[in-house]
ROLOPA-12033 format. One record per residue (C-alpha): x, y negated, z negated; residue in one letter. Coordinates in steps of 0.5 Angstrom, whole numbers, plus 500, padded with zeros to 3 digits. Layout:
ROLOPA-12033
+-----+-----+-----+------+
:   X :   Y :   Z : rest :
+-----+-----+-----+------+
:   X :   Y :   Z :    A :
...
+-----+-----+-----+------+
end
This chain:
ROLOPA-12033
+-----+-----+-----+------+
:   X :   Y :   Z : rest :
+-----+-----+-----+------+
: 460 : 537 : 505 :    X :
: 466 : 532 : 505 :    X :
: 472 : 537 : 505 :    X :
: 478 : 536 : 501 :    X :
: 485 : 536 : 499 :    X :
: 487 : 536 : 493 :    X :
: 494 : 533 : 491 :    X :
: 497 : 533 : 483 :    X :
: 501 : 528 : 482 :    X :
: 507 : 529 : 477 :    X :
: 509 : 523 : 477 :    X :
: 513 : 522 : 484 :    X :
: 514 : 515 : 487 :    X :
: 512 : 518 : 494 :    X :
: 505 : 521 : 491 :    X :
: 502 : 516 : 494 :    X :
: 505 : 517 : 501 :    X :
: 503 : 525 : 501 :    X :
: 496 : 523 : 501 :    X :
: 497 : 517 : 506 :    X :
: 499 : 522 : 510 :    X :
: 493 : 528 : 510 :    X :
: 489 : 522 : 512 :    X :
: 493 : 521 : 517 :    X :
: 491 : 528 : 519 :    X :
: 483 : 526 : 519 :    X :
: 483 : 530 : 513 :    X :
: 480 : 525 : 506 :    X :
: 484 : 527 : 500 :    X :
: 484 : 526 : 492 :    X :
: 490 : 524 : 488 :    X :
: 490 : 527 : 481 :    X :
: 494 : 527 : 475 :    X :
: 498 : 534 : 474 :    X :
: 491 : 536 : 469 :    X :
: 486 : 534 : 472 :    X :
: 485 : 539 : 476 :    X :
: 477 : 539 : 479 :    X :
: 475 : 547 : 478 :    X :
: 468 : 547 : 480 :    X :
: 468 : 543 : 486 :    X :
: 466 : 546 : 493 :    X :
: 469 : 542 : 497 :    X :
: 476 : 543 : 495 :    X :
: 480 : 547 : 502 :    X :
: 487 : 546 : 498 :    X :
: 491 : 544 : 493 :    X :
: 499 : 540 : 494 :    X :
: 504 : 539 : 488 :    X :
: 508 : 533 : 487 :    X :
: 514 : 532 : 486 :    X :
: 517 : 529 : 481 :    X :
: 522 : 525 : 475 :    X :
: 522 : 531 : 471 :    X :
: 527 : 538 : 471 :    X :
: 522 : 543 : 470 :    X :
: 526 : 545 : 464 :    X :
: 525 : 539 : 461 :    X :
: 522 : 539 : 454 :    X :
: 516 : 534 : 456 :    X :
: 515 : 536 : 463 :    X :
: 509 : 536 : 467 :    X :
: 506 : 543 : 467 :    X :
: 499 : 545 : 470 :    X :
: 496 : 552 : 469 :    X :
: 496 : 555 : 476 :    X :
: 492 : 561 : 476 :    X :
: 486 : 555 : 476 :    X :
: 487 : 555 : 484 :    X :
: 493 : 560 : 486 :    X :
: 489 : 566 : 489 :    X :
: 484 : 562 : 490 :    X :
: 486 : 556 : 495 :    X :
: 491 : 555 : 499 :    X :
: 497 : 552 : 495 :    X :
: 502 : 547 : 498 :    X :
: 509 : 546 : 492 :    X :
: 513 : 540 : 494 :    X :
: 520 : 539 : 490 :    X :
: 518 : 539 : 484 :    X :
: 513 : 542 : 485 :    X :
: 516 : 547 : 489 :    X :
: 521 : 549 : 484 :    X :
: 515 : 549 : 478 :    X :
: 512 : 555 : 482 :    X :
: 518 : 559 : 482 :    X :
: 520 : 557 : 474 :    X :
: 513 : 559 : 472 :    X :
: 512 : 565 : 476 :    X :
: 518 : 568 : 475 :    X :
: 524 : 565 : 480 :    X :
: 529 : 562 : 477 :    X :
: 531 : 554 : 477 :    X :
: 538 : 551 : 475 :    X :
: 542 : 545 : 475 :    X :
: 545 : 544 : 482 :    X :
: 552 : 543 : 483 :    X :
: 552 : 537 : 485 :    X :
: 545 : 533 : 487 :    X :
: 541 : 535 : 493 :    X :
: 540 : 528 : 496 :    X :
: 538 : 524 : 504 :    X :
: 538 : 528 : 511 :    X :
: 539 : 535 : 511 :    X :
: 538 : 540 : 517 :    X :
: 534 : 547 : 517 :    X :
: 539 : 552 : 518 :    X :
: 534 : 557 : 520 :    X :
: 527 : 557 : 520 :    X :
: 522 : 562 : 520 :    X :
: 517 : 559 : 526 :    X :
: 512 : 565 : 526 :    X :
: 511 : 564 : 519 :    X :
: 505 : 558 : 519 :    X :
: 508 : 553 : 515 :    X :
: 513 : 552 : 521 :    X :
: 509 : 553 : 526 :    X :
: 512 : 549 : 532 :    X :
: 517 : 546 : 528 :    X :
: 524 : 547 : 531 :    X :
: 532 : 550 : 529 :    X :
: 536 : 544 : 526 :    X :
: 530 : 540 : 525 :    X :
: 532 : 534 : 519 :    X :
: 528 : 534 : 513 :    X :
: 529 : 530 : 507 :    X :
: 531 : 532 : 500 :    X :
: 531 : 529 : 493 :    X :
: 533 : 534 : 487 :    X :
: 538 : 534 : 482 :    X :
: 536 : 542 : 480 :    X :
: 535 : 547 : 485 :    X :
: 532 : 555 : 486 :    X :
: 537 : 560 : 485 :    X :
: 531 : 565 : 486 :    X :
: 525 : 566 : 488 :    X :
: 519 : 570 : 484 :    X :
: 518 : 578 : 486 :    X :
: 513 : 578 : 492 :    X :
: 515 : 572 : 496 :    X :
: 520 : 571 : 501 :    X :
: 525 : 566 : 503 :    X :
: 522 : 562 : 511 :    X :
: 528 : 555 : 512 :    X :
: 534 : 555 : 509 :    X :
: 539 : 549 : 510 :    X :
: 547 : 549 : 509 :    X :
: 547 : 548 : 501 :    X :
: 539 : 550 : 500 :    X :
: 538 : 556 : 501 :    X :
: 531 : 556 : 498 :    X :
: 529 : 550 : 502 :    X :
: 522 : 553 : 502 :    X :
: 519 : 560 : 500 :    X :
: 512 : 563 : 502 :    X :
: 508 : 568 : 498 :    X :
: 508 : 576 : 501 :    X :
: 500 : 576 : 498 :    X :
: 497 : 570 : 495 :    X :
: 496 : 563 : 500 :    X :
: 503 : 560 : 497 :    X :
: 508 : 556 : 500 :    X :
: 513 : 550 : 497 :    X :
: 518 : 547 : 500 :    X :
: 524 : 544 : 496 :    X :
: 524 : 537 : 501 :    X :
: 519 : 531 : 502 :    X :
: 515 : 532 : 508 :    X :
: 511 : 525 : 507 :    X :
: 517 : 522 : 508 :    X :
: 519 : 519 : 515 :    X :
: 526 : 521 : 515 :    X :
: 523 : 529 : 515 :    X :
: 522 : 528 : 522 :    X :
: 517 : 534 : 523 :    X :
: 514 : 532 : 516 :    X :
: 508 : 531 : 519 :    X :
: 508 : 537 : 524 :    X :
: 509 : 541 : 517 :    X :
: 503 : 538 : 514 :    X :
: 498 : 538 : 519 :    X :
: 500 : 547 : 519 :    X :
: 498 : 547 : 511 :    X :
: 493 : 542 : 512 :    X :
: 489 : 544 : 519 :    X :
: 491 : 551 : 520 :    X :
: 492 : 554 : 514 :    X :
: 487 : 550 : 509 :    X :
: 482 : 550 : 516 :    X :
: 481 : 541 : 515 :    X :
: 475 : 540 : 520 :    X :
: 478 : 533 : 521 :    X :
: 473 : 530 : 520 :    X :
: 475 : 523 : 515 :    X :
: 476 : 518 : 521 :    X :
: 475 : 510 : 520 :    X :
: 468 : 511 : 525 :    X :
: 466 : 516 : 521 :    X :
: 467 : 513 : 515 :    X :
: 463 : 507 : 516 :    X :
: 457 : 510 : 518 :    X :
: 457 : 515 : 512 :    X :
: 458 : 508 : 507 :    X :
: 454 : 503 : 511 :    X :
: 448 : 508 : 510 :    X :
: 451 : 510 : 502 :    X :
: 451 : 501 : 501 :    X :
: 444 : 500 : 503 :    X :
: 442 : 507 : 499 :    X :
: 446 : 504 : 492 :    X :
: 444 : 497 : 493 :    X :
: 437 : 497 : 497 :    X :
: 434 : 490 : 496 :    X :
: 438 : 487 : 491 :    X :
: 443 : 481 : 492 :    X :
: 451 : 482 : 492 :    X :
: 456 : 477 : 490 :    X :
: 463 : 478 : 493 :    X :
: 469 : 474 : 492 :    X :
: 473 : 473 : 498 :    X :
: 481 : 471 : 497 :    X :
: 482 : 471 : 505 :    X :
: 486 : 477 : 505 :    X :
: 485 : 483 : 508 :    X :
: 481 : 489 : 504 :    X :
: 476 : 483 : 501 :    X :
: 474 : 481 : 508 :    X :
: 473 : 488 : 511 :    X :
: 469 : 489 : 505 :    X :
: 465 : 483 : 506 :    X :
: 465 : 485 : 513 :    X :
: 463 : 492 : 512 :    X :
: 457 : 490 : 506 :    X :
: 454 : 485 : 512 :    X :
: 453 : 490 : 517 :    X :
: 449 : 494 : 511 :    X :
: 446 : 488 : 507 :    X :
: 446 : 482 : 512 :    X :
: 444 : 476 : 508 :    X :
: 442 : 480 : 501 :    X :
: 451 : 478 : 501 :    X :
: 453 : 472 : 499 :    X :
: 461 : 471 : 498 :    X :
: 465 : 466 : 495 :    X :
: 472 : 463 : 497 :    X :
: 475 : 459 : 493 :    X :
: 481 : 454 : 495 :    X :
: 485 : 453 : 489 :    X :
: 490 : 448 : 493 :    X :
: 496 : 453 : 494 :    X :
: 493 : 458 : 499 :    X :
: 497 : 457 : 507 :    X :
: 497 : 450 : 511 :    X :
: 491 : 449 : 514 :    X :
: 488 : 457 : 511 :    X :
: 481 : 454 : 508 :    X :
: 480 : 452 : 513 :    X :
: 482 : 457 : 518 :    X :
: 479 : 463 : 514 :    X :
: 473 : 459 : 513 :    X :
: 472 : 459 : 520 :    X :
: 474 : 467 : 522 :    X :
: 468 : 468 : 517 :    X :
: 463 : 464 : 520 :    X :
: 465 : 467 : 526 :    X :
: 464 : 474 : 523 :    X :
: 457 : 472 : 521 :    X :
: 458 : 472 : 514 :    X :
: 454 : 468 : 508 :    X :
: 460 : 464 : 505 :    X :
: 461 : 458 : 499 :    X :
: 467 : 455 : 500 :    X :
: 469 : 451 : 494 :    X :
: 474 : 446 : 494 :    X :
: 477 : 447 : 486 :    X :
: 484 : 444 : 489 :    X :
: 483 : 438 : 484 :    X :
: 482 : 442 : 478 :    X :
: 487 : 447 : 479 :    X :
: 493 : 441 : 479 :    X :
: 491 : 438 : 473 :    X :
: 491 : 445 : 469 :    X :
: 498 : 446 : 471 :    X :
: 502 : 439 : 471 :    X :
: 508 : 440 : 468 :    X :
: 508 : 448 : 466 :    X :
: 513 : 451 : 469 :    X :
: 513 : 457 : 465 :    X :
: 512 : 463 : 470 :    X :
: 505 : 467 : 466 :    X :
: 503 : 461 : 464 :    X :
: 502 : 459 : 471 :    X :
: 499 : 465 : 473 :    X :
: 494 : 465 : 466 :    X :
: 492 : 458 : 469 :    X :
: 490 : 459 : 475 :    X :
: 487 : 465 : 473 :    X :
: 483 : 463 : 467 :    X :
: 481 : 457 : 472 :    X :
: 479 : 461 : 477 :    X :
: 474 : 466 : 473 :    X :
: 472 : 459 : 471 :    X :
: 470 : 457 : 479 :    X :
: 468 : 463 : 481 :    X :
: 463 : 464 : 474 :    X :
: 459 : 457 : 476 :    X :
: 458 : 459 : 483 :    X :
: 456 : 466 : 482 :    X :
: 450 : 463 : 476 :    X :
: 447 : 459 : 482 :    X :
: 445 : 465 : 486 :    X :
: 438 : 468 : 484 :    X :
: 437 : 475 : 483 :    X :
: 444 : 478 : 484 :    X :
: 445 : 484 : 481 :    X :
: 452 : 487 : 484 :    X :
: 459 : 484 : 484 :    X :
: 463 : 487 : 491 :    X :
: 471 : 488 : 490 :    X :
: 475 : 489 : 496 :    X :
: 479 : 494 : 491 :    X :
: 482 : 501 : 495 :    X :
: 485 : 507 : 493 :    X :
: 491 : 505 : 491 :    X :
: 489 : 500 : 485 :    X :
: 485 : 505 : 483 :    X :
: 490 : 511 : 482 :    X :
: 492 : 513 : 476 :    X :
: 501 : 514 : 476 :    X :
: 504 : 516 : 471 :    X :
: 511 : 514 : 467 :    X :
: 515 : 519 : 464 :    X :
: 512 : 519 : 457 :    X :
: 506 : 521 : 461 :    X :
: 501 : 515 : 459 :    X :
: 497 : 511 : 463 :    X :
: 501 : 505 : 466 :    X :
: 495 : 504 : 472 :    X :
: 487 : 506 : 472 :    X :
: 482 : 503 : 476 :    X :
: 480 : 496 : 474 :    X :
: 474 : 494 : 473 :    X :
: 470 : 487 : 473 :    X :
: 475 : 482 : 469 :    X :
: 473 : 475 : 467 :    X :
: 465 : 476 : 468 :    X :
: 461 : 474 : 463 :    X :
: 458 : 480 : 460 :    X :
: 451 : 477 : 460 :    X :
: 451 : 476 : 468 :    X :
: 450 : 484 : 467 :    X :
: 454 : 485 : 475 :    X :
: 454 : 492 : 477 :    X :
: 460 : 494 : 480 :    X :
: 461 : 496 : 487 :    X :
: 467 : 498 : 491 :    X :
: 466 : 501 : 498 :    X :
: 473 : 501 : 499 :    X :
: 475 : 505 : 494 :    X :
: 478 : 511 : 497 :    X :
: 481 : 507 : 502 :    X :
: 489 : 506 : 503 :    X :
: 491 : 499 : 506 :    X :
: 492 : 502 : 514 :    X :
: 485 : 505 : 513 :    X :
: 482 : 499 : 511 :    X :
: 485 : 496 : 517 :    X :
: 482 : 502 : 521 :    X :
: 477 : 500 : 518 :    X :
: 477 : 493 : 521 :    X :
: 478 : 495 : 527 :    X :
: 473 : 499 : 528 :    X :
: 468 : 494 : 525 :    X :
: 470 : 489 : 530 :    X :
: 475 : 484 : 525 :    X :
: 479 : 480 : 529 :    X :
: 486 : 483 : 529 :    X :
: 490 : 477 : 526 :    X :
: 486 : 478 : 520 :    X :
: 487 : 485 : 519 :    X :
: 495 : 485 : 520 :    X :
: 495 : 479 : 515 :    X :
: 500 : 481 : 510 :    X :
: 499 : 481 : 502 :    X :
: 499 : 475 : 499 :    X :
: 499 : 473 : 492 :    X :
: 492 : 472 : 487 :    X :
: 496 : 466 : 485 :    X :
: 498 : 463 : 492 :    X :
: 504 : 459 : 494 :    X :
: 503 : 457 : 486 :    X :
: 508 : 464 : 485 :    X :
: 514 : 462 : 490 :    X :
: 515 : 454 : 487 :    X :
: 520 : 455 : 482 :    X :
: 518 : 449 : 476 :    X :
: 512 : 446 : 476 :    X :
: 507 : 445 : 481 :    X :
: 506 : 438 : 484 :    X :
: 500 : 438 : 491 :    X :
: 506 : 435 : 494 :    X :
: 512 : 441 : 492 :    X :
: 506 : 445 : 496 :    X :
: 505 : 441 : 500 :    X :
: 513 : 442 : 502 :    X :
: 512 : 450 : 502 :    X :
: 507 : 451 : 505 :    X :
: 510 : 447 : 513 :    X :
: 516 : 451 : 511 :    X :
: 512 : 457 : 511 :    X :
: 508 : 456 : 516 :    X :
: 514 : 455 : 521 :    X :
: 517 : 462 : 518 :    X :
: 510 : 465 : 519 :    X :
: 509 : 463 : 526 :    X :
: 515 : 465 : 528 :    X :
: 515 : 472 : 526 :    X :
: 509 : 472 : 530 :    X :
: 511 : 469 : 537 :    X :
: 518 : 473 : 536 :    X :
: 517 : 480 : 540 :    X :
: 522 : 486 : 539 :    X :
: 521 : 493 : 544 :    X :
: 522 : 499 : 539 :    X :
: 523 : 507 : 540 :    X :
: 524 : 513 : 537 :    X :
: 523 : 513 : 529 :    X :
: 522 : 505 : 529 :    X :
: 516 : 506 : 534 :    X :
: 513 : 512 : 531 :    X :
: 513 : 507 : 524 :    X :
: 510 : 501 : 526 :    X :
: 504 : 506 : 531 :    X :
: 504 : 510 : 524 :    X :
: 502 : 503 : 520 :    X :
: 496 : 503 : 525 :    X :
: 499 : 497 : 529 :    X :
: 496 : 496 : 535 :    X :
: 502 : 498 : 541 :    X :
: 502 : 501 : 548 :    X :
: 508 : 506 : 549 :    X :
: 511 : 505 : 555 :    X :
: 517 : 508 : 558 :    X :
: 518 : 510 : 550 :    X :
: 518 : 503 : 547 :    X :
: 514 : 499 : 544 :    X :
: 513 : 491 : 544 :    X :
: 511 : 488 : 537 :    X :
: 513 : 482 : 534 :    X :
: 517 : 481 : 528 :    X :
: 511 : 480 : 524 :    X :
: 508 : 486 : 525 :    X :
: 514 : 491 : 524 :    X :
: 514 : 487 : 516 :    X :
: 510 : 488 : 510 :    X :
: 511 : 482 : 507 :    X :
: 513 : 475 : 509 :    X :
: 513 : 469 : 505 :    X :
: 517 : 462 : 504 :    X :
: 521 : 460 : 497 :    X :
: 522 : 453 : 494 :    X :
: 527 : 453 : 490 :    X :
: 524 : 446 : 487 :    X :
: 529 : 447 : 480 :    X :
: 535 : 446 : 484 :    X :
: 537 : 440 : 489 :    X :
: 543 : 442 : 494 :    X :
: 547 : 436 : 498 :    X :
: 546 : 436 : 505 :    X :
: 548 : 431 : 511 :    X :
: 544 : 429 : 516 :    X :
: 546 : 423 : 522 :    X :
: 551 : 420 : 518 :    X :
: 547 : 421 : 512 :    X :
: 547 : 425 : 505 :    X :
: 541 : 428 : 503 :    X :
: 540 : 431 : 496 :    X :
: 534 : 436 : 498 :    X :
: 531 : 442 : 496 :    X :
: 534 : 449 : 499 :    X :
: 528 : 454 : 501 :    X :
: 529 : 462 : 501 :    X :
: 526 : 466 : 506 :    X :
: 524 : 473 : 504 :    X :
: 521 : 479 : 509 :    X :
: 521 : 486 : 507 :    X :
: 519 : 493 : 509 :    X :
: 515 : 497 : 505 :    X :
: 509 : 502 : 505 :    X :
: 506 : 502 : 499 :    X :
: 510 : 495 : 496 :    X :
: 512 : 500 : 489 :    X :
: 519 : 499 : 492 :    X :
: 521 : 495 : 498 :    X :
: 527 : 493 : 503 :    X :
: 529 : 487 : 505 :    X :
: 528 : 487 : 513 :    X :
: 534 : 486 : 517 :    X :
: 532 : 480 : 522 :    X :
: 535 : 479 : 528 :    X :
: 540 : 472 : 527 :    X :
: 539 : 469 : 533 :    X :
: 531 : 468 : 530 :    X :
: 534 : 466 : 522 :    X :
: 538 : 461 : 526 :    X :
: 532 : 458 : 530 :    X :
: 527 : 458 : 524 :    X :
: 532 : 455 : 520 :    X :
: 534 : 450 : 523 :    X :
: 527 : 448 : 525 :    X :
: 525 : 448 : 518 :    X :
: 530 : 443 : 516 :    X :
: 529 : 438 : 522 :    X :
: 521 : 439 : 520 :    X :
: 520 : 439 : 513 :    X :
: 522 : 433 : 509 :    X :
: 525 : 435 : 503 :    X :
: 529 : 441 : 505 :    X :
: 536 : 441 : 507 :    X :
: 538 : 448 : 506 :    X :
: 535 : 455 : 508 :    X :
: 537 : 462 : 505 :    X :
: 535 : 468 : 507 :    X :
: 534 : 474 : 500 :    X :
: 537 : 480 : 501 :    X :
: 534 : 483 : 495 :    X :
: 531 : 490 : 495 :    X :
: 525 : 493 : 490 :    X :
: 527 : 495 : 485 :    X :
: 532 : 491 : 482 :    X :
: 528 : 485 : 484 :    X :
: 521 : 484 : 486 :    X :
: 518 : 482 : 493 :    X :
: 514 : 476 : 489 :    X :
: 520 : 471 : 485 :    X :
: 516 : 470 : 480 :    X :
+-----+-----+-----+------+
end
């Protein structure tokens, strides 16, 4: 039996991370909504309560009914959550002074307790609250405090109950994950067994039992997710799969062609279908952004249709969908904004099942995964990219030669994030090794390049705007270009990257010399939120 750690979620933006990092510990995990606690499941080993945008005096804050697994399994409270189990169980939590945000350091630190096994004094954690615990219930007592906090975490003298009222998924915690492995590991008693080798044993042998004989149509987009799962479905199925790429004209220079080959090389069985003519005649003049992307949508579905009805007997749809997608968050009126998405566009008559071997995966274990498969490394570190293509960074209407444009400018950019190698240390390093990129240490640093250290990059033509330029003795009157990378580990917010400048003056000027059309490159120094990775 799989073991499990339950996470409730309470709508906190870093709920997510909590559970990438229990994976991190070799140990599957499930995100739940605060109220959907499995009661009857044997496989859970432990629980952690999420934080969130709510006080717990709030009149529509989240609540949970604890007796379900206090005194059962072991209970792990973070912020709010933390403070939930104080409130209810009769501590007391007020409104702080003044709001207990960023870096702070543990004061005093009760080691022998097991939460704070191997942790050192003054070790730096993170807190995010504007309410605070100004009394802890009967029959518990305090283990860490900070100079403001003196709660900073708490542990029942009789039940398996701790909380904390900082946020140890967080890099900034610097021992979060040691805090996190002592609950997980040596309190919860995770046999560490939820590895990318185990996981692919496990699910090639649940694939060939789920789809046995029958056919599998899988859309592929070039992407990583919908490659390791084809990759994944091949080593199950072989032949029985047959995946198809669509080109719609406005992927990367030279990507059909390029991916297309790396899939053959992978041995897989793919269509590749060149709709690029279509795709054009659909969006001329439309410069509305949702009308673009309805279009190229609606076009799509249209493409993909008409290949899948020539395959005899296919009776599955395989879809690259991971965790992420499938998690239900919640906003603060409690609905539902995300749940798992099923088979949009597929005629009802083509009577598809759904298959998704990936669904319980984050993005770094799908590139685990990868690895694991053999995958070549340039397609498991490709970062995200737009459904619609290159469609979605042309501001205006979309023209082949405005792709055109884009794409040799992009191409340069991209190129050059890869051939640019930084070394780094300390809490850089531990970032990019955590992501699964492949790095060795020596002498403490690491040497990757640029593009590895981002989580997405992408060139933007302004093609509504025209800027005066010179070049020779000549004025040009051409487009401007934005550059846009940012840093991010789930894309729900975003910072943009700071590159290094002696690189933005090689590209830029690269770019300008290169790529007629373009006079003018500006770099986005926007972060997520206010503003979007994608511009439109």
């Amino acid at each position: 039996m799989q073991q499990k750690i339950i996470i409730l979620d309470f709508g906190s933006q870093t709920t997510q991370l909590i559970g990438r990092r229990v994976r991190e510990l070799d140990t599957f995990c499930e995100i739940l909504p605060y109220n959907k606690f499995p009661k009857d499941d044997p496989s859970v080993i432990g629980v952690i309560l999420s934080g969130s945008p709510y006080s717990v005096h709030d009149p529509e804050a989240f609540k949970v009914d604890l007796t379900q697994f206090v005194g059962r399994l072991p209970v792990l409270g973070i912020c709010y959550g933390a403070q939930f189990i104080s409130n209810t169980l009769g501590g007391k939590v007020e409104k702080a002074d003044s709001r207990e945000y960023g870096r702070a350091h543990l004061k005093t630190v009760n080691t022998e307790n097991p939460l704070f096994n191997g942790f050192d004094q003054n070790s730096q954690v993170w807190m995010s609250h504007g309410d605070t615990i100004t009394a802890i219930p009967e029959g518990f007592e305090c283990i860490a405090s900070t100079e403001d906090v003196k709660y900073a975490a708490y542990a029942s003298t009789k039940e398996p109950v701790w909380a904390v009222q900082f946020h140890p998924e967080v890099f900034h915690t610097v021992q979060g994950t040691q805090l996190l492995k002592n609950f997980v590991v040596g309190i919860c008693g995770s046999q560490q067994s939820w590895s990318a080798a185990s996981f692919v044993d496990t699910t090639v042998e649940e694939l060939k039992q789920q789809v046995g004989d029958d056919r599998v149509i899988l859309g592929l987009s070039g992407g990583v997710d919908s490659s390791v799962c084809a990759v994944l479905l091949n080593r199950a199925i072989g032949k029985n799969l047959t995946c198809i790429f669509v080109d719609h004209g406005m992927l990367r220079k030279n990507e059909f062609r390029d991916v297309m080959h790396d899939y053959e090389c992978l041995g897989l069985n793919v269509i590749g279908v060149d709709a690029s003519e279509k795709f054009f005649a659909d969006l001329a003049g439309v410069t509305d952004p949702e009308q673009k992307r309805k279009i190229i949508g609606r076009d799509f579905v249209e493409v993909f249709n008409a290949e899948a009805k020539k395959i005899t007997g296919a009776k599955w749809l395989a879809q690259g969908t991971i965790y992420p997608d499938r998690i239900e968050s919640l906003n603060i009126t409690g609905k539902v904004i995300k749940s798992h998405h099923n088979v949009g566009g597929l005629p009802k008559e083509m009577h598809l099942q759904l298959c998704e071997p990936l669904k319980w995966l984050f993005k770094d274990e799908v590139r685990r995964v990868g690895r694991q498969l053999g995958m070549p490394e340039h397609l498991i570190t490709r970062h995200p990219f737009p459904g619609p293509g290159l469609a979605v960074r042309i501001l205006g209407d979309i023209t082949p030669e405005k792709v055109r444009i884009l794409q040799d400018a992009d191409d340069i950019y991209i190129r050059g994030l890869r051939d640019y190698k930084v070394r780094l240390s300390g809490e850089e390093a531990r970032k990019v090794l955590a992501a699964g990129v492949p790095a060795a240490m020596t002498d403490g640093e690491i040497e990757v390049s640029l593009y590895d250290q981002i989580w997405q990059a992408g060139t933007v033509l302004l093609s509504t705007v025209r800027s005066v330029g010179v070049m020779g003795d000549e004025r040009t009157y051409e487009h401007p270009v934005a550059l846009r990378a940012v840093t991010s580990t789930d894309a729900m917010t975003a910072d943009w990257a700071h590159l290094p400048y002696d690189f933005m003056a090689k590209v830029s000027n690269e770019i300008i010399n290169k790529v007629k059309g373009v006079n003018r490159v500006c770099y986005d120094i926007s972060s997520k939120p206010p503003s979007t990775i994608e511009w439109e």
